[in-house]
RORO-35220 format. One record per atom (N, C-alpha, C): residue number from 1; residue in three letters; atom name; y, z, x. Coordinates in steps of 0.2 Angstrom, whole numbers, plus 2048, in hexadecimal, padded with zeros to 3 digits. Example, Ala and Ser with C-alpha at 12.3 -4.5 7.8 and 13.67 -1.06 7.14 Angstrom:
REM residues 2
<1 'ALA' 'N' <7E4 827 842>>,
<1 'ALA' 'CA' <7EA 827 83E>>,
<1 'ALA' 'C' <7F0 827 842>>,
<2 'SER' 'N' <7F5 823 840>>,
<2 'SER' 'CA' <7FB 824 844>>,
<2 'SER' 'C' <800 827 840>>,
***
This chain:
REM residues 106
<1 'UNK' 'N' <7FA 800 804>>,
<1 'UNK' 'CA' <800 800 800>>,
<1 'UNK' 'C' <806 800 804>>,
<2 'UNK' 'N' <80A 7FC 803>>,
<2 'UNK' 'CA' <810 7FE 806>>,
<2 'UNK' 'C' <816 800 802>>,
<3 'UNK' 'N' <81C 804 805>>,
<3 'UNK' 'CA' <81E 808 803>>,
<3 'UNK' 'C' <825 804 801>>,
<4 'UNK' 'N' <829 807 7FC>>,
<4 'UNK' 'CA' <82F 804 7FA>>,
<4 'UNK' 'C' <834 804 7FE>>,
<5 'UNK' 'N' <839 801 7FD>>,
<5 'UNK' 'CA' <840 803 7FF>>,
<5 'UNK' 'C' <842 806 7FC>>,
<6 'UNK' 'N' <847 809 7FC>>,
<6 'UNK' 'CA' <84C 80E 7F9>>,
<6 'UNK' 'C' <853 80D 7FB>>,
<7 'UNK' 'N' <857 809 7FA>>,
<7 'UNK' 'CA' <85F 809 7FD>>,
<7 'UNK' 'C' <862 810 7FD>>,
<8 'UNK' 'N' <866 812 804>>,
<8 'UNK' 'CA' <869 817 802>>,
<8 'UNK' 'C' <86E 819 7FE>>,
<9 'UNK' 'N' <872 815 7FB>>,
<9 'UNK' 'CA' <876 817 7F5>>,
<9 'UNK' 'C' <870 81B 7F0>>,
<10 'UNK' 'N' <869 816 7EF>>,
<10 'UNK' 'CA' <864 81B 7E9>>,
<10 'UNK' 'C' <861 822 7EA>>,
<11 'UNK' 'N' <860 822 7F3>>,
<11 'UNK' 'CA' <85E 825 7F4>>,
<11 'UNK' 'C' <864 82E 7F5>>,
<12 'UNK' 'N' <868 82B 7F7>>,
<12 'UNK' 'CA' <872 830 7F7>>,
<12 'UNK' 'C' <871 832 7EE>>,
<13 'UNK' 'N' <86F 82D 7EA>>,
<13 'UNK' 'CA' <86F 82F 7E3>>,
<13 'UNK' 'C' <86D 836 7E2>>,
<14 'UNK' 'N' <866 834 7E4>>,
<14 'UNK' 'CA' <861 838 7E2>>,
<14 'UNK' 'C' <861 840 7E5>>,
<15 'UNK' 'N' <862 83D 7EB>>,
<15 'UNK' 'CA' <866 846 7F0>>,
<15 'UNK' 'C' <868 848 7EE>>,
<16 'UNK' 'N' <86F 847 7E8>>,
<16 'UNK' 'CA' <876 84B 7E5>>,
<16 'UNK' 'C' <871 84D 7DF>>,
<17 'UNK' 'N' <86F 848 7DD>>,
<17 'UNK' 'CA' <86B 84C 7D4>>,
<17 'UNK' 'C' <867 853 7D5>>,
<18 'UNK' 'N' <863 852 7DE>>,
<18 'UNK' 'CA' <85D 856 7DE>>,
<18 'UNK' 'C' <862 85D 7E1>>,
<19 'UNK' 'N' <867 85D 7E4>>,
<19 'UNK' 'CA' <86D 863 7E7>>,
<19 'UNK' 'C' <86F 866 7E1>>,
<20 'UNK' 'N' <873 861 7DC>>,
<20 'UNK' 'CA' <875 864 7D6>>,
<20 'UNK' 'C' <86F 867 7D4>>,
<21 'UNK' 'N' <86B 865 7D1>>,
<21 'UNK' 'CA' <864 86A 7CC>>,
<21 'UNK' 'C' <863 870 7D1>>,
<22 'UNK' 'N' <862 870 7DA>>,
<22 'UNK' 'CA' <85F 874 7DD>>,
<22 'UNK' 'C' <865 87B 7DC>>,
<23 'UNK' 'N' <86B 87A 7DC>>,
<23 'UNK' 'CA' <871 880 7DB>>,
<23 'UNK' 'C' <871 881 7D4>>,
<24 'UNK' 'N' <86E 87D 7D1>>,
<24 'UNK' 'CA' <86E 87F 7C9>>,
<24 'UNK' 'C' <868 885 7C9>>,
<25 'UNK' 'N' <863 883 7CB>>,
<25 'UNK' 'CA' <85D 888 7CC>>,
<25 'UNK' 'C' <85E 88E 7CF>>,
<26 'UNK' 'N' <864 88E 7D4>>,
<26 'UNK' 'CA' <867 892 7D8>>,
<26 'UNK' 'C' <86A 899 7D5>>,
<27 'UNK' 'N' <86B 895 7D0>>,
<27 'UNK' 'CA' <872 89B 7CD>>,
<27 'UNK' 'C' <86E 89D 7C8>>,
<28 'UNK' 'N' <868 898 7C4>>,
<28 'UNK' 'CA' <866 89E 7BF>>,
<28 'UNK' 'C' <861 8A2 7C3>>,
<29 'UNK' 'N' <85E 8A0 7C9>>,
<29 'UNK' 'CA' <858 8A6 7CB>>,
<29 'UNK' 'C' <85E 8AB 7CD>>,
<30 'UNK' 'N' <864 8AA 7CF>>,
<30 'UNK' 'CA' <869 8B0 7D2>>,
<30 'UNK' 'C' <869 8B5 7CD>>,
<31 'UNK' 'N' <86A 8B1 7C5>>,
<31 'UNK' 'CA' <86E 8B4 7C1>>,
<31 'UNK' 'C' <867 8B8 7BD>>,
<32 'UNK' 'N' <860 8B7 7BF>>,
<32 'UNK' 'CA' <85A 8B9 7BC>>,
<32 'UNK' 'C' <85A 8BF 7C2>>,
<33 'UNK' 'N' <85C 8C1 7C8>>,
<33 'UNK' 'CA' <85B 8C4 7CD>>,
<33 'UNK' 'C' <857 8C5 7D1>>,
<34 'UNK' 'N' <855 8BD 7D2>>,
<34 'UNK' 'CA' <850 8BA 7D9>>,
<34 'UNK' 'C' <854 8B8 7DD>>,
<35 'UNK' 'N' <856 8BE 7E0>>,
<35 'UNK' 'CA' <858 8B8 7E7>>,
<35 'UNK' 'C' <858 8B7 7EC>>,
<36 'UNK' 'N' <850 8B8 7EE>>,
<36 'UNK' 'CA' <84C 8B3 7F1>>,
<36 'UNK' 'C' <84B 8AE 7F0>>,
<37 'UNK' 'N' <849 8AC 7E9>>,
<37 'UNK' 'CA' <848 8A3 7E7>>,
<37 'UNK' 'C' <84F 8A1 7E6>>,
<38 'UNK' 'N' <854 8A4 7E5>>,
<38 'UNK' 'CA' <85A 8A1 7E5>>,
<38 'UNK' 'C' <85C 89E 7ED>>,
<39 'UNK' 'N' <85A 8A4 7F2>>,
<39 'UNK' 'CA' <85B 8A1 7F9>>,
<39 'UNK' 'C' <85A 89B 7FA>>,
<40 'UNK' 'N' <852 89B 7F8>>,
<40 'UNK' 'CA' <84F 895 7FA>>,
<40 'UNK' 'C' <852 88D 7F7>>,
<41 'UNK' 'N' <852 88D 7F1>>,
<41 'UNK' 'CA' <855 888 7EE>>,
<41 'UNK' 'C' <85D 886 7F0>>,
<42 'UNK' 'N' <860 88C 7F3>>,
<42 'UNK' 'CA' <866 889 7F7>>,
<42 'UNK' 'C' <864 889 7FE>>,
<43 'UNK' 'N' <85E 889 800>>,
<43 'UNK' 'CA' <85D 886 808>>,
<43 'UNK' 'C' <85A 87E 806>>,
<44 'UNK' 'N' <857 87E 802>>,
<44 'UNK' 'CA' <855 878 801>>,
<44 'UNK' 'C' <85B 872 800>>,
<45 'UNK' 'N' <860 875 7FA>>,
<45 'UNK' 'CA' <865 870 7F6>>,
<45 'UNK' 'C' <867 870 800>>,
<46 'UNK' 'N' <868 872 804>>,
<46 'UNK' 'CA' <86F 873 80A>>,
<46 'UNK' 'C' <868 86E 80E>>,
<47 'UNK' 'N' <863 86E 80D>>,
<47 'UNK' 'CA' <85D 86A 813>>,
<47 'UNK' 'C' <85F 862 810>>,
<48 'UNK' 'N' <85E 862 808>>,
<48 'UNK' 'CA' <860 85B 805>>,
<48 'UNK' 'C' <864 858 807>>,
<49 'UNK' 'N' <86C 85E 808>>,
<49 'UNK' 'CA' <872 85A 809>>,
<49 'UNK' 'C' <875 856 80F>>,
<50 'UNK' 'N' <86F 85C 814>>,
<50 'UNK' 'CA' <871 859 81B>>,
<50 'UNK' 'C' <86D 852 81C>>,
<51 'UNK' 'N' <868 851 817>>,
<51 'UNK' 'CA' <865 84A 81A>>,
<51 'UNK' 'C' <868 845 817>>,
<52 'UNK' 'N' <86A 846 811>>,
<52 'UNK' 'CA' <86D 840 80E>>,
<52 'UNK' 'C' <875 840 80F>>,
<53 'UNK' 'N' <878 845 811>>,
<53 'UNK' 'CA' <87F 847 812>>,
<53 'UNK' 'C' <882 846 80A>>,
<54 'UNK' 'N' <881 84B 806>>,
<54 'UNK' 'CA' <885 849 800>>,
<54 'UNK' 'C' <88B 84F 7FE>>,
<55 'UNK' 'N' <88F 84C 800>>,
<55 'UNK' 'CA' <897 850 7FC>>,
<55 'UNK' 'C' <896 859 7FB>>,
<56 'UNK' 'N' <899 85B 7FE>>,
<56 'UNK' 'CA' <897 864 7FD>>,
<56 'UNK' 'C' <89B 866 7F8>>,
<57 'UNK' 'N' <89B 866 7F4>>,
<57 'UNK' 'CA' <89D 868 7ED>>,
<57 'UNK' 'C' <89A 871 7EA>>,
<58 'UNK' 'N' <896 871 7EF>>,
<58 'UNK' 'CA' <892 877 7ED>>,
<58 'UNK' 'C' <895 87E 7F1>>,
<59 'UNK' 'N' <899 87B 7F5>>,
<59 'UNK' 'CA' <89B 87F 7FC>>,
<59 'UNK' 'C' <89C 887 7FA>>,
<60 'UNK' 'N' <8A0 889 7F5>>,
<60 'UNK' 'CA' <8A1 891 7F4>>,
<60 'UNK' 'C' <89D 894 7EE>>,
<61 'UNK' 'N' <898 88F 7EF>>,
<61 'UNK' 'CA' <890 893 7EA>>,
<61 'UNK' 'C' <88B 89A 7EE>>,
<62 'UNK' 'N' <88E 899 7F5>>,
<62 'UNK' 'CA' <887 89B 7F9>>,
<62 'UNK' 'C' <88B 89D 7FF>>,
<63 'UNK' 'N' <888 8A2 803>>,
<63 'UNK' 'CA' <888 8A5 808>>,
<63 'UNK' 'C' <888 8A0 80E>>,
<64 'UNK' 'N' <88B 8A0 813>>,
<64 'UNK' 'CA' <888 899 819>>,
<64 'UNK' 'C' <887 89B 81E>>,
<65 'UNK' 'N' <887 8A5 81E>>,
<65 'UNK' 'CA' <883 8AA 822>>,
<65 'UNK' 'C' <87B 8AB 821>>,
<66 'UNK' 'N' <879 8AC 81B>>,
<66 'UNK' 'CA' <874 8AC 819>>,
<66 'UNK' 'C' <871 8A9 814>>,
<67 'UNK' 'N' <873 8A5 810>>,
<67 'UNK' 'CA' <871 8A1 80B>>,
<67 'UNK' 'C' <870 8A3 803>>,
<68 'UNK' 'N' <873 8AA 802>>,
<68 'UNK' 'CA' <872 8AF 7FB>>,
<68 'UNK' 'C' <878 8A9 7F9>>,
<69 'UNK' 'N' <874 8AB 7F3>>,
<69 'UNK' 'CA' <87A 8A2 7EC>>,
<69 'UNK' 'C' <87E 8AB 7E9>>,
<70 'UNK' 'N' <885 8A9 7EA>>,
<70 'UNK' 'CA' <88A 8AE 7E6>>,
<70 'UNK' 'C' <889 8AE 7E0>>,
<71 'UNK' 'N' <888 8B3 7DC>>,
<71 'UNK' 'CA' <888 8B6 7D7>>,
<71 'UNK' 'C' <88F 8BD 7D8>>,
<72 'UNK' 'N' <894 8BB 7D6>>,
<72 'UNK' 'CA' <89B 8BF 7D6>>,
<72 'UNK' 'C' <898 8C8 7D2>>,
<73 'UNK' 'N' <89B 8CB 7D4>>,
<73 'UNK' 'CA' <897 8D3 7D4>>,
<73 'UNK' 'C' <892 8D5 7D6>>,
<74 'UNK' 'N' <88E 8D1 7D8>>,
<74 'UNK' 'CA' <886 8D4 7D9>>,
<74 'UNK' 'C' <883 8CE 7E2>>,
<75 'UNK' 'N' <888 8CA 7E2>>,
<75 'UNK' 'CA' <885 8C8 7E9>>,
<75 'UNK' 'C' <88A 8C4 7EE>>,
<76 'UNK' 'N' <892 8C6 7EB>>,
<76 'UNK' 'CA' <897 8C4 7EE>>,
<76 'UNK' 'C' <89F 8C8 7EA>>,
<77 'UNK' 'N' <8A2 8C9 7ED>>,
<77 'UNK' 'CA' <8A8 8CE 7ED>>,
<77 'UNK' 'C' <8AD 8C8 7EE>>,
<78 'UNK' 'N' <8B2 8C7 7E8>>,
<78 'UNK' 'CA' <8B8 8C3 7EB>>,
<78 'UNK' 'C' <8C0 8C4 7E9>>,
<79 'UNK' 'N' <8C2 8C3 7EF>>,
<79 'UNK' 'CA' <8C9 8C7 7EE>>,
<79 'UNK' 'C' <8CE 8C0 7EF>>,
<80 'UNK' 'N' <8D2 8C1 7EA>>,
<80 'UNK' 'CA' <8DA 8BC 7EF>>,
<80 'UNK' 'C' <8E0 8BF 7F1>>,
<81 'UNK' 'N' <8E2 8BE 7F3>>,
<81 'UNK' 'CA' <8EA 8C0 7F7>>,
<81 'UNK' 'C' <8EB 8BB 7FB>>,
<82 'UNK' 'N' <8F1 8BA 7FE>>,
<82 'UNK' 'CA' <8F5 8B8 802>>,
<82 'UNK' 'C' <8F2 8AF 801>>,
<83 'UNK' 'N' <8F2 8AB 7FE>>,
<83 'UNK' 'CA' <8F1 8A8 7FC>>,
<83 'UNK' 'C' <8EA 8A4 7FE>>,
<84 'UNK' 'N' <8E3 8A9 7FF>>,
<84 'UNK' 'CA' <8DF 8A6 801>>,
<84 'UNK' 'C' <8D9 8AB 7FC>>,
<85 'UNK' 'N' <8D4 8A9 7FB>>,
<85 'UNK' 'CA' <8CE 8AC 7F8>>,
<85 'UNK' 'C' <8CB 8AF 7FE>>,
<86 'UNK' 'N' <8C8 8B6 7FD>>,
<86 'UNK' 'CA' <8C4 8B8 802>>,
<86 'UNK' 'C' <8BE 8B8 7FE>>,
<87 'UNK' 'N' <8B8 8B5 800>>,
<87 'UNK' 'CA' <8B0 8B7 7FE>>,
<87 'UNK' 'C' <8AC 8B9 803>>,
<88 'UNK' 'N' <8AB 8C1 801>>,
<88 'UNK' 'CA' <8A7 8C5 806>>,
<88 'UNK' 'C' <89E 8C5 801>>,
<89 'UNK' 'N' <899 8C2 806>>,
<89 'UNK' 'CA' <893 8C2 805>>,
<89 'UNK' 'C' <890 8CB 804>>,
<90 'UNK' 'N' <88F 8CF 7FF>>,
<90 'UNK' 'CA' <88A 8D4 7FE>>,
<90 'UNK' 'C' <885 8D3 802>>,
<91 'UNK' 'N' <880 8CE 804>>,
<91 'UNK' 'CA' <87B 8CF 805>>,
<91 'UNK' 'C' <87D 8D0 80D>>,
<92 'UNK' 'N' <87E 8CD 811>>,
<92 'UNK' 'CA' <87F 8CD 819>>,
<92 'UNK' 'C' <886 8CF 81B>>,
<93 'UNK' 'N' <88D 8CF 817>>,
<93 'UNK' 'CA' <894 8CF 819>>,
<93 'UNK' 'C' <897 8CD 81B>>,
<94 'UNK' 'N' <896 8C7 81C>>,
<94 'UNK' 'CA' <898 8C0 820>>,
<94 'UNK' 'C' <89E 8BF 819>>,
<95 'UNK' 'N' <8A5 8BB 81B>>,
<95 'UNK' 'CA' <8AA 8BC 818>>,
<95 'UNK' 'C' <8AC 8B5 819>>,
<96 'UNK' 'N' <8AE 8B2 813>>,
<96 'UNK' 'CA' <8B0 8AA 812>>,
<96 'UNK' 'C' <8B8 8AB 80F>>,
<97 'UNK' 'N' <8BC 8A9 813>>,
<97 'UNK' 'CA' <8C2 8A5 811>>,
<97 'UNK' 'C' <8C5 89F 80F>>,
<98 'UNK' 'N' <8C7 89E 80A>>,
<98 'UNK' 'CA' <8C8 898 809>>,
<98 'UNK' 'C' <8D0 897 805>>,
<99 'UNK' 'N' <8D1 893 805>>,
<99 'UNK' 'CA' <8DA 892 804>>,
<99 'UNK' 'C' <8D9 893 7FB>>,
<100 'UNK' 'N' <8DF 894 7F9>>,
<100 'UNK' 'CA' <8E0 895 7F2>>,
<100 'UNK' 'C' <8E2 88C 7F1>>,
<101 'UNK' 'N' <8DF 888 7EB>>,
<101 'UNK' 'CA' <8E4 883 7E8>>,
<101 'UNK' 'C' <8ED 885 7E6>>,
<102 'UNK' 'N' <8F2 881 7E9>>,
<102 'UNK' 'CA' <8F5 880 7E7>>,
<102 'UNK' 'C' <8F6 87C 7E0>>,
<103 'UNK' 'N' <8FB 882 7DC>>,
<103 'UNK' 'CA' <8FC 87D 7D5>>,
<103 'UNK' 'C' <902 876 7D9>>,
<104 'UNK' 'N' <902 872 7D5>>,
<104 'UNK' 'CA' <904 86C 7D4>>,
<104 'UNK' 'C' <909 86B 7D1>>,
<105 'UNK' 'N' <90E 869 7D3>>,
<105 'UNK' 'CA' <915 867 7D3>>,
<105 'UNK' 'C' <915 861 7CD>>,
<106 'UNK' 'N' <91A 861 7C6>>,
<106 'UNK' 'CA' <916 85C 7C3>>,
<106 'UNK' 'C' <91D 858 7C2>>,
***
Protein backbone atom coordinates (compact mmCIF):
# COMPACT_ATOMS: atom_id res chain seq x y z
CA UNK A 1 0.00 0.00 0.00
CA UNK A 2 1.13 3.24 -0.47
CA UNK A 3 0.61 6.07 1.62
CA UNK A 4 -1.21 9.47 0.87
CA UNK A 5 -0.15 12.72 0.61
CA UNK A 6 -1.32 15.15 2.75
CA UNK A 7 -0.62 19.07 1.84
CA UNK A 8 0.40 21.04 4.58
CA UNK A 9 -2.17 23.56 4.57
CA UNK A 10 -4.51 20.02 5.42
CA UNK A 11 -2.30 18.73 7.44
CA UNK A 12 -1.84 22.85 9.69
CA UNK A 13 -5.87 22.29 9.49
CA UNK A 14 -5.97 19.49 11.16
CA UNK A 15 -3.19 20.38 13.96
CA UNK A 16 -5.34 23.51 15.05
CA UNK A 17 -8.87 21.50 15.26
CA UNK A 18 -6.76 18.68 17.27
CA UNK A 19 -4.95 21.74 19.76
CA UNK A 20 -8.39 23.50 20.07
CA UNK A 21 -10.30 20.08 21.10
CA UNK A 22 -6.94 18.99 23.23
CA UNK A 23 -7.42 22.69 25.53
CA UNK A 24 -11.00 22.09 25.31
CA UNK A 25 -10.33 18.69 27.17
CA UNK A 26 -7.93 20.60 29.20
CA UNK A 27 -10.30 22.72 30.92
CA UNK A 28 -12.92 20.45 31.61
CA UNK A 29 -10.63 17.64 33.29
CA UNK A 30 -9.21 20.98 35.18
CA UNK A 31 -12.57 21.92 36.00
CA UNK A 32 -13.51 17.92 36.98
CA UNK A 33 -10.27 18.22 39.24
CA UNK A 34 -7.81 16.04 37.28
CA UNK A 35 -5.06 17.58 36.78
CA UNK A 36 -3.07 15.18 35.89
CA UNK A 37 -5.09 14.38 32.62
CA UNK A 38 -5.32 17.92 32.27
CA UNK A 39 -1.42 18.28 32.19
CA UNK A 40 -1.19 15.71 29.85
CA UNK A 41 -3.51 17.08 27.16
CA UNK A 42 -1.73 20.49 27.40
CA UNK A 43 1.62 18.64 26.76
CA UNK A 44 0.17 16.91 23.96
CA UNK A 45 -1.91 20.15 22.49
CA UNK A 46 1.90 22.11 23.01
CA UNK A 47 3.75 18.67 21.13
CA UNK A 48 1.03 19.21 18.20
CA UNK A 49 1.70 22.82 18.05
CA UNK A 50 5.31 22.64 17.80
CA UNK A 51 5.25 20.12 14.77
CA UNK A 52 2.77 21.81 12.72
CA UNK A 53 3.57 25.45 14.19
CA UNK A 54 0.01 26.51 14.69
CA UNK A 55 -0.71 30.15 15.91
CA UNK A 56 -0.52 30.26 20.06
CA UNK A 57 -3.78 31.48 20.78
CA UNK A 58 -3.78 29.20 23.72
CA UNK A 59 -0.72 30.93 25.44
CA UNK A 60 -2.46 32.19 29.06
CA UNK A 61 -4.35 28.86 29.50
CA UNK A 62 -1.43 27.08 30.94
CA UNK A 63 1.64 27.29 33.01
CA UNK A 64 5.03 27.27 30.51
CA UNK A 65 6.86 26.17 33.96
CA UNK A 66 5.00 23.30 34.38
CA UNK A 67 2.24 22.66 32.16
CA UNK A 68 -0.94 22.75 34.92
CA UNK A 69 -3.91 24.35 32.49
CA UNK A 70 -5.17 27.56 34.75
CA UNK A 71 -8.26 27.24 36.44
CA UNK A 72 -8.38 30.95 38.20
CA UNK A 73 -8.71 30.27 42.10
CA UNK A 74 -7.71 26.86 42.30
CA UNK A 75 -4.66 26.69 39.93
CA UNK A 76 -3.66 30.19 39.15
CA UNK A 77 -3.70 33.56 41.18
CA UNK A 78 -4.29 36.87 39.08
CA UNK A 79 -3.67 40.11 39.71
CA UNK A 80 -3.41 43.58 37.70
CA UNK A 81 -1.81 46.75 38.44
CA UNK A 82 0.40 49.06 36.88
CA UNK A 83 -0.75 48.26 33.51
CA UNK A 84 0.19 44.52 33.24
CA UNK A 85 -1.59 41.15 34.49
CA UNK A 86 0.46 39.28 36.76
CA UNK A 87 -0.49 35.29 36.64
CA UNK A 88 1.26 33.40 39.38
CA UNK A 89 0.97 29.34 38.90
CA UNK A 90 -0.49 27.53 42.36
CA UNK A 91 1.01 24.63 41.38
CA UNK A 92 4.95 25.39 40.94
CA UNK A 93 4.96 29.59 41.35
CA UNK A 94 6.45 30.38 38.46
CA UNK A 95 4.76 33.98 37.57
CA UNK A 96 3.54 35.18 33.90
CA UNK A 97 3.36 38.79 33.01
CA UNK A 98 1.89 39.90 30.39
CA UNK A 99 0.85 43.62 29.25
CA UNK A 100 -2.87 44.76 29.82
CA UNK A 101 -4.75 45.67 26.29
CA UNK A 102 -5.08 48.95 25.69
CA UNK A 103 -8.68 50.36 25.07
CA UNK A 104 -8.71 51.91 21.59
CA UNK A 105 -9.01 55.49 20.64
CA UNK A 106 -12.10 55.58 18.48
Amino acid sequence: MTRRHVSKKDAKGVAEERVDRLFELAGAAANAGNSARARRYVALALRMSERHKVPARHKRLYCRACGSYFVPARTVRVRTGKGRVVMTCLECGNVQRNPMARERER
